[in-house]
C-alpha positions in Angstrom: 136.4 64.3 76.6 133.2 65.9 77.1 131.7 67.1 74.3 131.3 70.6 75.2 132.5 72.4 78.3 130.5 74.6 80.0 131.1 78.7 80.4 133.5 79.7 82.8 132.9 82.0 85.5 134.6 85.5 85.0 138.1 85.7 86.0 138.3 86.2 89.9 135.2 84.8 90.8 134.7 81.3 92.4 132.2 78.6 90.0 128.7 78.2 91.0 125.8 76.6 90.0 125.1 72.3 89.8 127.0 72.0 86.8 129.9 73.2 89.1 128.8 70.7 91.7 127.9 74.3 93.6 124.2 74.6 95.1 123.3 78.0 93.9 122.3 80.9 96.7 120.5 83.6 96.4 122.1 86.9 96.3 120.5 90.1 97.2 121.4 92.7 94.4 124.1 95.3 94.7 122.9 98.9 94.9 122.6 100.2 91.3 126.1 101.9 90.9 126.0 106.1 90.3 128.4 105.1 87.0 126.0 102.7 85.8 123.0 104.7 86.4 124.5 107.7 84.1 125.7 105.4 81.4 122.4 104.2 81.4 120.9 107.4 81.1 123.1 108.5 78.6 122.1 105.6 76.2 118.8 105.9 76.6 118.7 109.9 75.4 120.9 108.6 73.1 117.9 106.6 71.6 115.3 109.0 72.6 117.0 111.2 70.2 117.0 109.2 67.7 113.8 107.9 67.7 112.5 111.8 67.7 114.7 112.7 65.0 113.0 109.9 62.9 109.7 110.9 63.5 109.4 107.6 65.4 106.9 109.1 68.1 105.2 105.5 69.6 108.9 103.5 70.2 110.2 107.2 71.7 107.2 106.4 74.4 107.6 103.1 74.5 111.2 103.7 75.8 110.1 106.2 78.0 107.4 103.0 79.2 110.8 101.0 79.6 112.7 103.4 81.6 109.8 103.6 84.2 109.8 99.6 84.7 113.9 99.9 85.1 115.2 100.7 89.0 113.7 103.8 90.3 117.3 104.5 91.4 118.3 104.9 87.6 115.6 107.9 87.3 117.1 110.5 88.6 119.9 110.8 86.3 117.6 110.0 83.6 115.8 113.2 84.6 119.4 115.6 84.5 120.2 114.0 81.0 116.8 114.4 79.6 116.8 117.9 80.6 120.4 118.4 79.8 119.5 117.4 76.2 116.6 119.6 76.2 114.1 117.1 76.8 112.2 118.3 79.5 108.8 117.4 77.7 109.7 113.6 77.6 110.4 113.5 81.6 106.9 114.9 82.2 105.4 112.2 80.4 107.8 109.8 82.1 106.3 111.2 85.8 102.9 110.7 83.9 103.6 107.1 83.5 105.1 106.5 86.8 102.1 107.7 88.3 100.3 104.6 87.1 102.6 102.5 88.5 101.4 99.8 91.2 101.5 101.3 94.9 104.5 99.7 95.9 106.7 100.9 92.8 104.7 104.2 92.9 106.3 104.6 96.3 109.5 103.7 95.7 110.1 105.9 92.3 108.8 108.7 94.7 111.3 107.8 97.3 114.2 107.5 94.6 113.7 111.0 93.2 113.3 112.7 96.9 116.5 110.9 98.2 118.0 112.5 95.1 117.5 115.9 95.9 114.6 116.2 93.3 111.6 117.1 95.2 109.6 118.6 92.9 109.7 116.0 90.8 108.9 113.8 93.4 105.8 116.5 95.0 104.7 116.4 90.5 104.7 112.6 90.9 102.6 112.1 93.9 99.9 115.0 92.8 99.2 112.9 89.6 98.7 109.7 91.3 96.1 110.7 93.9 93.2 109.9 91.0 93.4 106.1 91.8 91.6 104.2 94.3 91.8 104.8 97.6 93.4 101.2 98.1 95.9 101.7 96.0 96.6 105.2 97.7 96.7 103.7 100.9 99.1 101.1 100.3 101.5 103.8 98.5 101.6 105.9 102.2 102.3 102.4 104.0 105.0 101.6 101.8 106.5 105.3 101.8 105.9 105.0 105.7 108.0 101.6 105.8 110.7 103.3 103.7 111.3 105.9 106.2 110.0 108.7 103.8 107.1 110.1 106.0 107.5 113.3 104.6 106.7 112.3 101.3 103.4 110.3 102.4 102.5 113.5 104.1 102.7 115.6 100.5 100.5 112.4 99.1 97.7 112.6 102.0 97.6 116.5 101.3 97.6 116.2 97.3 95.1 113.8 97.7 92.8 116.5 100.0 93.3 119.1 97.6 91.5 117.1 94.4 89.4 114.3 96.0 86.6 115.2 98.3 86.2 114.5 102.4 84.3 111.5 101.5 87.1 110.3 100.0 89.3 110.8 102.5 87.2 109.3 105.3 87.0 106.1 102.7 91.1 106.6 103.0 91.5 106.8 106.7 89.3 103.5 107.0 92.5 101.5 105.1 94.5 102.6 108.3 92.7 104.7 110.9 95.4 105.0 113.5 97.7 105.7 111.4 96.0 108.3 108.4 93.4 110.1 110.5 95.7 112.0 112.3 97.8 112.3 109.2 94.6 113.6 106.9 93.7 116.1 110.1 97.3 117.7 110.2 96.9 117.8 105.9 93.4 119.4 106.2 94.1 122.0 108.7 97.2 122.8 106.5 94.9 123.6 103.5 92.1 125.2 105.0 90.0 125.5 108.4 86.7 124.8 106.4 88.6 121.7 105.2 89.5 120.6 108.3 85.8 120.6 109.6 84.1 119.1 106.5 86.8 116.0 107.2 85.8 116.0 110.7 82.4 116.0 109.4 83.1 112.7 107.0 85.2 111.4 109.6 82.1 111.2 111.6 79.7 110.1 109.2 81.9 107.5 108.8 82.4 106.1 112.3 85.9 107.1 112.4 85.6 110.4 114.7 87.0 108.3 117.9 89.7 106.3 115.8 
């Protein structure tokens, strides 16, 4: 007899892995489950709670911190239990964090909150990340753009005119010219005419008037 048997697969599903003489595949992950996602939630006001109510200020953000790193998919109910519990202050700081979050996880936390009906979270998210580089800005609109949320890529391009300058924006376009200029054109004329022409103007400068 051996002298210890290994763990046993859960009760109605099939042994894998080489100790079950089973080469292991990989498995794309399920779609985080809406159950899961509010129990989730739930817990984690739970702690926050706690955490405040001890005066425990640096762990409360450092859960916050965690929650940003979990799937963006979880965040929307995190956001209707934090401001069910009266919490509304701790979600700002969470769209704070999230906004430092690489392009690609910028894009899809954005993309998580719009296909949950939470807009203006998503709009609050995407006006506090336009202060990085203009790499890392142009990345986050591809990656909204390969996600299907062009809408949202649009709101970034026009936060981004509203605070950086045309300068900026002509640095922007050069990541993706066919695709942005037209994009930062439609934003600009949106804002203002006298935006529009100073962009033109950059656009120029820049070589990028015939892209």
């Amino acid at each position: 007899m051996p002298a210890t048997v290994p763990d046993l697969p859960a009760a109605g599903t099939a042994p894998r892995g080489a100790r079950f003489g089973v080469v292991e595949e990989p498995v794309a992950p399920d779609p985080v489950p809406a159950a899961e996602a509010a129990r989730a939630a739930g817990n984690a006001v739970y702690a926050l709670q706690r955490l405040r109510s001890q005066g425990r200020s640096g762990e409360a953000h450092a859960l916050l911190c965690e929650a940003v790193s979990g799937p963006p998919a979880w965040l929307p109910a995190l956001a209707a239990e934090l401001h069910r519990a009266g919490l509304g202050a701790d979600w700002s700081t969470l769209l704070w964090e999230a906004a430092l979050l690489p392009p690609e996880r910028l894009a899809a936390v954005a993309g998580a909150l719009a296909d949950a009906g939470r807009s203006e979270d998503c709009e609050q998210l995407l006006r506090q990340g336009v202060a990085r580089p203009v790499g890392e800005l142009a990345g986050a609109c591809a990656a909204l753009h390969a996600e299907g949320h062009h809408r949202e890529a649009q709101a970034l391009l026009t936060a981004f005119l509203r605070v950086r300058t045309p300068v900026d924006a002509a640095h922007l376009a050069a990541a993706d010219p066919q695709t942005l200029i037209p994009q930062l054109r439609t934003a600009a004329a949106a804002i203002s005419p006298a935006l529009g022409r100073d962009l033109a103007h950059a656009l120029r400068v820049a070589g990028l008037a015939g892209a």
